[in-house]
N, C-alpha and C positions, 0 to 999 in steps of 0.2 A: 340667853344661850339656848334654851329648850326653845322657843322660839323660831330662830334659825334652824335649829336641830327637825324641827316638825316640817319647816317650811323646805327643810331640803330635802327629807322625806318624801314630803308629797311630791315635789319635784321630780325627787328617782321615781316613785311610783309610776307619775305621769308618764316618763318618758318608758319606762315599763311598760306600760298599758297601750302605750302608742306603739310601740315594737311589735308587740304579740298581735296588736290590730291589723298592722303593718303585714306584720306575714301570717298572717288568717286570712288578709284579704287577697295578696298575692299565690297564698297556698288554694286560693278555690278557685281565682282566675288562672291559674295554669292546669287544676284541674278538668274543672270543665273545655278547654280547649285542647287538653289533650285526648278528652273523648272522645270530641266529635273527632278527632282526627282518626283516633281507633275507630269510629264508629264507619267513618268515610273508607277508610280498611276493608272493613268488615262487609258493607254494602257494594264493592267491587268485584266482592269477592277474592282480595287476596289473604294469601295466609300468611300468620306473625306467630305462631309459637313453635318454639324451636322442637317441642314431639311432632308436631305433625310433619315438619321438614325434617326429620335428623335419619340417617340414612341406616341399614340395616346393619348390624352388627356381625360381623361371623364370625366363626367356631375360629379359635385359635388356628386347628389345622387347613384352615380354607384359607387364612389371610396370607395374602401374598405382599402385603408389608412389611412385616416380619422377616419374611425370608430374605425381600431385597433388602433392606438393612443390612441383614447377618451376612450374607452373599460377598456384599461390597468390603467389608473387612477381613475377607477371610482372601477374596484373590489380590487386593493392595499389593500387600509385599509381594509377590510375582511377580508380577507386570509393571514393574518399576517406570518406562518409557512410554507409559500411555501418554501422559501429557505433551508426548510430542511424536502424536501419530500421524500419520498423513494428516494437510492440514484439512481444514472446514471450510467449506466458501470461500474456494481461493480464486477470482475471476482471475483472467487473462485480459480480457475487455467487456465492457457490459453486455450482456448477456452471451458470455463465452465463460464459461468453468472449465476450469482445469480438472480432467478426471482422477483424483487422487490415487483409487489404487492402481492407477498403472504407472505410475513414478515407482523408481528404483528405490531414490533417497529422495529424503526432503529436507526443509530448515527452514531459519529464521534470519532475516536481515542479511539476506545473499549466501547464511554459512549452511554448509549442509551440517546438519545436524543429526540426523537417525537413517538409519533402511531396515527394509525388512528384515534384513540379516539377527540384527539386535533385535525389532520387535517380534518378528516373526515366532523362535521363540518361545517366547514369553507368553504368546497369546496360545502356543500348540499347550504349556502347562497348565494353562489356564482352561484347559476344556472343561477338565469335570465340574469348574464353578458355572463356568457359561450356557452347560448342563443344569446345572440348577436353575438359572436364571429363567432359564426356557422353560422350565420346571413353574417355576414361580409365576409366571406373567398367564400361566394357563390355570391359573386358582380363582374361583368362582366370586371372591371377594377382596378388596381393599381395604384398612380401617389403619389410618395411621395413629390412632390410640389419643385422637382429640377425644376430652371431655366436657360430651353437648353438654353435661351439668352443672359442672364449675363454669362452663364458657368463658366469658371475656375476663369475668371477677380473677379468675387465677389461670390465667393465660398457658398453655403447656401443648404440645404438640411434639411428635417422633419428628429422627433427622431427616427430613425431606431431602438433603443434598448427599444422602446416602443411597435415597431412590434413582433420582437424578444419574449420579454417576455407573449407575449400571448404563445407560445411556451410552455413550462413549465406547467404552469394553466393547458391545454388542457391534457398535457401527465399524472400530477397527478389526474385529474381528471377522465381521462381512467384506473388508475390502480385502484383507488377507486372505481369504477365499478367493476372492474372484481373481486375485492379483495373481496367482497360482490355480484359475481356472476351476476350479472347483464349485459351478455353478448352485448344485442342488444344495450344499455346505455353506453356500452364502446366501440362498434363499431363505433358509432355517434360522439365520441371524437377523434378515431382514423385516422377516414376520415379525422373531420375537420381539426387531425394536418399537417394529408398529406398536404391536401387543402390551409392550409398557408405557407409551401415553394412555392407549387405551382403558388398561387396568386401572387408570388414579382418576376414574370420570366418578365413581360412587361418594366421594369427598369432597363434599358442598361449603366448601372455605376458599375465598378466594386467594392468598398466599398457596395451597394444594392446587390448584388449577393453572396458575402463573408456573410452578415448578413443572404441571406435567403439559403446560405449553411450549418450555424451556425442549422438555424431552422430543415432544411435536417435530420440534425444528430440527432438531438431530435426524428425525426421522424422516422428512422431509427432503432436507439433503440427500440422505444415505438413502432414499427413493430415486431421486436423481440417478444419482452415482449409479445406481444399479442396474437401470434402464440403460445406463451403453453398455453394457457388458452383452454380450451372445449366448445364445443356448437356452434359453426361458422354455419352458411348456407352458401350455396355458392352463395347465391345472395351477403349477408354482403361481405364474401371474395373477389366476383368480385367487389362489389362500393370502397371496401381500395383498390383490386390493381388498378381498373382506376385512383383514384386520383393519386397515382404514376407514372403510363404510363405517365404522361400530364408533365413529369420533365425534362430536358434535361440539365443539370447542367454545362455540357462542352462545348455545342454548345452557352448558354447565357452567360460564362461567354469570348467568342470569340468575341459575338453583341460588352458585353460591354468594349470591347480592340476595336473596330473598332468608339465603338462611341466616347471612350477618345481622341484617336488620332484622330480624326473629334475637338473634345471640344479645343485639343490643338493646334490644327493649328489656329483655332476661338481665342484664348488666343492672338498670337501673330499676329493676325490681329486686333485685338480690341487695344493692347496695342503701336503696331505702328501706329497707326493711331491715336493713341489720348493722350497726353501729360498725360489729368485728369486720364486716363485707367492706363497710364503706371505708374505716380506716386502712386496711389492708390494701385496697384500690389507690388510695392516694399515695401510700408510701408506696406503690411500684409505680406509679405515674412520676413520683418524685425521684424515683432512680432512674428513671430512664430519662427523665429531662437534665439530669446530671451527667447521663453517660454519653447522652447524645448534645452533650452542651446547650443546652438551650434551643435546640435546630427545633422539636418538635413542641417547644410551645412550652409554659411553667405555668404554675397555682399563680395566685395573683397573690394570697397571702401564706405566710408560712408560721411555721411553730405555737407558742400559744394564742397567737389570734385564728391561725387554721383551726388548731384543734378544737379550744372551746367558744371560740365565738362563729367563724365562719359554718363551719360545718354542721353544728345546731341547726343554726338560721338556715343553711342553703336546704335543709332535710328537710323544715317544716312550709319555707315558704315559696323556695325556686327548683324542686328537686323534680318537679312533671314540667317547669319548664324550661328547663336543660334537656330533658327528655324528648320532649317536641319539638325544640333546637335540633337535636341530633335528629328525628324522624325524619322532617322536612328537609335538611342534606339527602335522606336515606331516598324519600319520594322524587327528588328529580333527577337524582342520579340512576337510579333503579329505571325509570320515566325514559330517562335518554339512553341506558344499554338498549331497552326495549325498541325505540324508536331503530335505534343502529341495526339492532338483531333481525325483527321483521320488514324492515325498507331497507337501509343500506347506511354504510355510514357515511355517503356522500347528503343524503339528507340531514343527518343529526349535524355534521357540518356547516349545511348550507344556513340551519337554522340559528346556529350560534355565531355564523356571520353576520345574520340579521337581527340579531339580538332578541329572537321568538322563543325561544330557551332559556329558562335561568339555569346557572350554575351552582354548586351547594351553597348554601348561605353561608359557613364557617370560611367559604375562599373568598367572600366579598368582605368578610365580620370576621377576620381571623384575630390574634391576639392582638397585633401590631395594631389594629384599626379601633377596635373593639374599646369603648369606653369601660369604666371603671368599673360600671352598677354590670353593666354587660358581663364583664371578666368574671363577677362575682358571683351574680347568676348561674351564667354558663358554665359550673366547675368542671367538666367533663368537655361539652360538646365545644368547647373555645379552641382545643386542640385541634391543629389543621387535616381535614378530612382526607382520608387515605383513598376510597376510592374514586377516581376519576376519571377523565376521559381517555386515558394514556393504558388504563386497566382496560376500557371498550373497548380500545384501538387494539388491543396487543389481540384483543378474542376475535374479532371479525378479520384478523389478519392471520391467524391461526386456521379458522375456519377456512380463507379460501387455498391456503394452501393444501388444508387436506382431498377440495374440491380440485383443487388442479391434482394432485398427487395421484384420486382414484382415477382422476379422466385422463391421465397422462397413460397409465396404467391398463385402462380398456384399450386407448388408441395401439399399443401395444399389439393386446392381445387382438384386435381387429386386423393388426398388419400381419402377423404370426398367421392368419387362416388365410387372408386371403392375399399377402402379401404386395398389400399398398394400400397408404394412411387413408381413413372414411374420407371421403369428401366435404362431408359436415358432420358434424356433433349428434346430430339428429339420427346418424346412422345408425352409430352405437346405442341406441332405446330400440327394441329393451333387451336384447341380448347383452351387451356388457355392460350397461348402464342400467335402471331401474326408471329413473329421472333427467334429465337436461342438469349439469352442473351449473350453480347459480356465484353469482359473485358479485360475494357483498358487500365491497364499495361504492356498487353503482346499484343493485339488485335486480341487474339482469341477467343476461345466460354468457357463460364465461367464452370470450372470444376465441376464436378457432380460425385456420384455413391452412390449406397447403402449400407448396413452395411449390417450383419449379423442378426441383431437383427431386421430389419425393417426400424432402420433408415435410416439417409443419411449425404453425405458429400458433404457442400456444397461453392466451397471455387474461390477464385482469388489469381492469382501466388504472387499477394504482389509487395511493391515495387521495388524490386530489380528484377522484370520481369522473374524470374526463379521459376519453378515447381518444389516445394519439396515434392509433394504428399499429399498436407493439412498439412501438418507438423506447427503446430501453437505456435512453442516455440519462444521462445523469440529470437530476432534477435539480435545480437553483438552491446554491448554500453546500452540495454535498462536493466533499474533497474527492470518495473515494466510493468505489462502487463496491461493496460488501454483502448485501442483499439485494433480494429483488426486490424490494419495497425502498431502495434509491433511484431507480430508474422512474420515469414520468408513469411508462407502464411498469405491470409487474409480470415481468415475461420468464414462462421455462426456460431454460438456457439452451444452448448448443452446448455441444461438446470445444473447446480447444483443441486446436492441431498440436500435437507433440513439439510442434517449433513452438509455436504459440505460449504453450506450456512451460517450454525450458526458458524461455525470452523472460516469461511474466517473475518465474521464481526468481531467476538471476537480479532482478531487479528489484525488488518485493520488498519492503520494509513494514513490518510491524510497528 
């Protein structure tokens, strides 16, 4: 019996000594390959720690976070009927919008639903907030109260969608202006909507970049709209386009890809270093693959083999190479914004047509594909990676709309002096322009020309990086024409005739 007893001993021993060998030899082959990768970092010259990227802090009374937060709750109850204000990008036919504030009433699904009467208003009680607002968007700093410290380990951030809905307030409140003529009163709405994409640029997170992209487009629109309205001076016209000039929607949403992968390399130093980190990480990874049903990915193992066997083992012998797993998502993603950002994103496309581009490794190696020793390894990085092409796409598509916005904006103010549209782009340098607007779909100079009538055509090749001549129909697959990024080009709109307009509503289903 002692016999057996020794012999099974040595046994466990054995397979003891072959475990720890096991993940000693695994723990220095993911070490050193994580180096060189830091080191390959390090020798390009980019930056990975999250102090050297983390944005400045300001004085309570400078942040204009705060304010829009508190702002957006205090004027709600007022304005009961904002959610159904003149609508937003309401074509008539592709490239024909409907100017909203000069509708009486509007609605939904052919019914008339509101007029100014009801919102009108609403939105005059609303001043002293809107006062604020204006107030707020001209504070020297942003800080939505993320913690570069805890970063990713305990995840927390202010209500973005309380920023956001100052957005809206601001644009009906501009068309309620002009709908009642009130030029210089809608000017002052218009800035400040600028003003509020602009303000959320110091916030290197890309979900904070995606929201004040969100507000862009409000802004954008409500540039539109405002442009057929009469009565401009070109001082108002230069204060809307500077607020614009100050956006750069592709280069911040780059910051904040450099700051993530800073946050995530901080993630798996916080959680190898510290048992409390690491368990605390998994049990909110565990809630949220619970909450979101399984969508975003699960642990491969759970309860006591998670906690005492798996998690040991992944600390000592795979925890730099789930690390590197996640870098190497982090490096060709980062790789292909860049590409998009300085060439255009009709390159970064053409190349992942040709298969000259990888994609992040956790979308070829996600869970579903991902073998077993893989899923075990990878405790973190096996989760499906969040930023992607769709995050480039929304920034380069952001960007050139601020690029059409300012140039739409000088052509303006060129026709105001001397009343009739430049003949080329090239006019407006450098009195209203500074630079030739660039458009970076294709990464050339945003198309241009005149009409017969006086007007002009004012367009970007769209996303499929090809010049169809402003050609604004519908591109193949789309039902319905909602933005200008459904048409082949992406063209400024016209205005709709008032027939045009009542025809489109009357028929109009949501």
């Amino acid at each position: 019996m002692k016999r057996w007893l020794k012999r099974i001993g040595i046994g466990a021993g054995g397979v003891v000594l072959l475990v720890v060998v096991f993940a000693l030899e695994e723990h220095v082959r993911g070490r050193l390959a994580l180096n060189r990768h830091l080191n390959r970092l390090k020798a390009n010259g980019e930056v990975y720690e999250v102090a050297a990227l983390e944005p400045r802090h300001p004085a309570v009374e400078e942040n204009a976070f705060t304010d829009l937060v508190n702002f957006a709750g205090l004027w709600e109850p007022d304005v009961k009927h904002l959610d159904d204000a003149p609508p937003e990008l309401r074509f008539a036919a592709p490239d024909k919008e409907i100017v909203a504030w000069r509708l009486n009433q509007w609605g939904r699904n052919t019914k008339i639903t509101n007029d100014w009467s009801r919102l009108g208003p609403e939105l005059e009680a609303a001043q002293e907030f809107l006062e604020l607002v204006h107030a707020a968007v001209q504070k020297p700093g942003y800080d939505s109260g993320f913690d570069y410290g805890k970063g990713f380990v305990d995840y927390r951030i202010g209500p973005l969608a309380k920023v956001k809905r100052n957005a809206p307030l601001l644009q009906a409140a501009a068309y309620y202006e002009m709908h009642r003529g009130h030029i210089e009163a809608a000017g002052g709405q218009l800035c400040a909507l600028v003003k509020l994409a602009a303000e959320q640029q110091p916030e290197p997170l890309v979900i904070c970049q995606l929201v004040r992209q969100a507000c862009a487009g409000i802004a954008f629109d409500a540039t539109w709209q405002g442009l057929q309205a009469r009565g401009w001076s070109d001082s108002q016209l230069a204060a809307w386009q500077a607020a614009w000039e100050g956006c750069d929607f592709a280069k911040d949403v780059g910051s904040a890809m450099a700051m993530e992968r800073a946050l995530n390399l901080d993630f798996y130093e916080q959680v190898k270093s510290s048992k409390v980190k690491l368990a605390f990480a998994v049990d909110q990874r565990e809630s949220a693959a619970e909450i979101a049903g399984g969508a975003f990915g699960s642990l491969s193992s759970h309860g006591f083999v998670l906690r005492y066997l798996h998690l040991p083992l992944w600390r000592v012998a795979w925890a730099d190479q789930d690390e590197l797993f996640s870098l190497n998502d982090w490096k060709i993603s980062i790789q292909r914004e860049k590409i998009a950002r300085t060439n255009s994103w009709a390159a970064l496309s053409s190349q992942s047509k040709a298969g000259e581009a990888l994609v992040p490794l956790s979308l070829l190696s996600n869970e579903n594909q991902m073998g077993w020793y893989d899923r075990l390894r990878f405790l973190f990085s096996s989760e499906g990676f969040s930023i992607n092409d769709a995050v480039i796409r929304k920034a380069i598509c952001a960007q050139v709309q601020q690029q059409m916005a300012v140039t739409a904006i000088a052509i303006y103010r060129y026709r105001l002096q001397t009343g009739k549209a430049p003949a080329d782009l090239a006019a407006l340098v450098p009195k209203f322009l500074s630079v030739l607007p660039r458009d970076g779909m294709d990464g050339k100079i945003l198309r241009y020309r005149v009409k017969a009538d006086g007007g002009f055509v004012l367009y970007s090749v769209g996303l499929d990086g090809k010049d169809d001549g402003g050609d604004s129909t519908l591109v193949t697959g789309k039902m319905s024409y909602r933005q200008i990024w459904d048409g082949r080009d992406a063209v400024w709109p016209e205005a709709a005739t008032e027939e045009e307009a009542l025809a489109a509503m009357k028929g109009a289903k949501d």
